[in-house]
N, C-alpha and C positions, 0 to 999 in steps of 0.2 A: 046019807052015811054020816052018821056022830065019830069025830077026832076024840081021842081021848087026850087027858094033860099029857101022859107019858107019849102019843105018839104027836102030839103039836108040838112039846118039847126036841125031842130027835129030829122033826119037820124043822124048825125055827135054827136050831144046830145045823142043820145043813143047809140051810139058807143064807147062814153066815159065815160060812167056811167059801159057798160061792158066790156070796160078795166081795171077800175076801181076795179070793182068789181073781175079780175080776176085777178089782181098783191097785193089786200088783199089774198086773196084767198090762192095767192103764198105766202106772209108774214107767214100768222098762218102754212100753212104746212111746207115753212122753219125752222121754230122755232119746230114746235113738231119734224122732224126728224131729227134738230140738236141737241134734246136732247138724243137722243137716238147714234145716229152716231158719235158727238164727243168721248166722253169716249169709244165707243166700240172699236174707231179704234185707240184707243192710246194718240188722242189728246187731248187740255186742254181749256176748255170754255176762251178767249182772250178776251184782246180791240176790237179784231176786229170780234168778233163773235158778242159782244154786239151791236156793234154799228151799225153794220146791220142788227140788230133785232128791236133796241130801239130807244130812242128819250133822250137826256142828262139829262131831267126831270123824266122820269122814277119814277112809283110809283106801284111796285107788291104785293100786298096781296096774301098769299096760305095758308092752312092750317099748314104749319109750318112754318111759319116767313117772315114777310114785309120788303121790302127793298125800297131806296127811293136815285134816281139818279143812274147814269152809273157807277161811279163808287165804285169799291169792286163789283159789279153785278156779273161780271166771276167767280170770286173767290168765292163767295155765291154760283153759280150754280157749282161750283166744287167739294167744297165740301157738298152740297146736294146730286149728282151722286157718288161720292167716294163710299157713303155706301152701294153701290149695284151692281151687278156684269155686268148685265146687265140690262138695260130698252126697252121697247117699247110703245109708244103712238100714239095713233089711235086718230082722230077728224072726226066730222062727224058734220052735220048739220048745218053750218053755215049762221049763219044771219047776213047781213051787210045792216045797213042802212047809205046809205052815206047822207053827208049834206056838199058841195063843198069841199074843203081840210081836213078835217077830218071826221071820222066815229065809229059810236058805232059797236061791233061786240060779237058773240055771239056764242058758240059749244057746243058740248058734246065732252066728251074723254072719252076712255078709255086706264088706265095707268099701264101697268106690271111693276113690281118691282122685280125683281131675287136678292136672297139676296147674299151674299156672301161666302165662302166656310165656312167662319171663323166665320162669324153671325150663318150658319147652325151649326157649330161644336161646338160652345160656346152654343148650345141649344139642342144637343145632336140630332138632327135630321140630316135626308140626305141630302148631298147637291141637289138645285134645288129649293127649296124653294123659293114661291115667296108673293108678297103682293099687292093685287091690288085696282083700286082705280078707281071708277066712280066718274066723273066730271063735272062740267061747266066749262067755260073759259069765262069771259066776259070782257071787254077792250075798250078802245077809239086807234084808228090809227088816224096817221094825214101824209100829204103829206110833207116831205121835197125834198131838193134839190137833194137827193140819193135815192128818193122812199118813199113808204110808210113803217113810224116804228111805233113802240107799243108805246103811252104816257102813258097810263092806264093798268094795267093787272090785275083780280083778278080771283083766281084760289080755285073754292068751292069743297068741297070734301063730295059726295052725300050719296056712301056708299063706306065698304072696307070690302077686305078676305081677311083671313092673317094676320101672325103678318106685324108689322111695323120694320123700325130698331133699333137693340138693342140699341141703344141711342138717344130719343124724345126730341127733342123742348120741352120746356112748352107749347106752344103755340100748338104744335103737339098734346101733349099729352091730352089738353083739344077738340081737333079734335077730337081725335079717343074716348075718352070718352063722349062725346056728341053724336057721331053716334052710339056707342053701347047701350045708352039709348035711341035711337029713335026707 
């Protein structure tokens, strides 16, 4: 069978739409399992974890506080993970509508939180304790010269078990008291 230019063209077009589509793909699941992976193994969210997640514009919304530009990001997601022993994040469902060098994208999560020995012990309960958190994740990606990074992140919190940690954000704190009247 002879391909013709017009239909190896439309071939080659859609061959790139599902590359595309599957080094976002690889983006969101790099970032959920270096939340979890750095701190557990010791290390410390860097320059250079950001920068291969993000775009120097950076603008994250989450239920406990906005950050805006690369940098302090590390150090914001540092001490966010600090206060918990361990995490896990699970993503699932992703929608990516691409539109040539950047794209809108779209998940669910689900977010374990293990509190810490001392958050358990300062509450008189067992260690093991955790708090978890159903989610969306929605975001704009754009193509740069290193891949595709996050320009956009915001990060909604649908419902929670659990307490949260012993010390909230304002911004936190009107989360979880929003979702417990809903």
């Amino acid at each position: 069978m002879t391909v013709t230019a017009a239909e190896f063209a439309v071939l080659e077009a859609r061959v790139g739409l599902l590359a595309d589509r599957a080094d976002i793909t690889g983006l969101i699941d790099r970032y959920l399992l270096s939340l979890d992976t750095v701190p557990a193994e010791g290390g410390h969210f860097d320059d250079a974890w950001a920068r291969g997640l993000f775009t120097e514009d950076i603008r994250i919304t989450t239920p406990i506080g906005d950050h805006e530009g690369i940098a302090g990001l590390a150090e914001s997601e540092q001490a966010t993970f600090a206060k918990f022993e361990r995490t896990q994040h699970i993503g699932t469902n992703y929608m990516i509508a691409l539109d040539g060098d950047r794209a809108t994208v779209r998940w669910n999560a689900l977010m374990t939180h293990v509190h810490l020995a001392t958050t358990q012990q300062a509450r008189g309960a067992e260690p093991g304790g955790h708090f978890d958190v159903g989610g969306t994740f929605t975001g704009e990606v754009v193509r740069t010269g290193q891949g595709w990074r996050f320009r956009r992140l915001t990060v909604q919190a649908v419902w929670t078990t659990g307490q949260g940690p012993l010390v909230l954000t304002p911004k936190a704190e009107a989360t979880m008291r929003g979702l417990a009247g809903a």
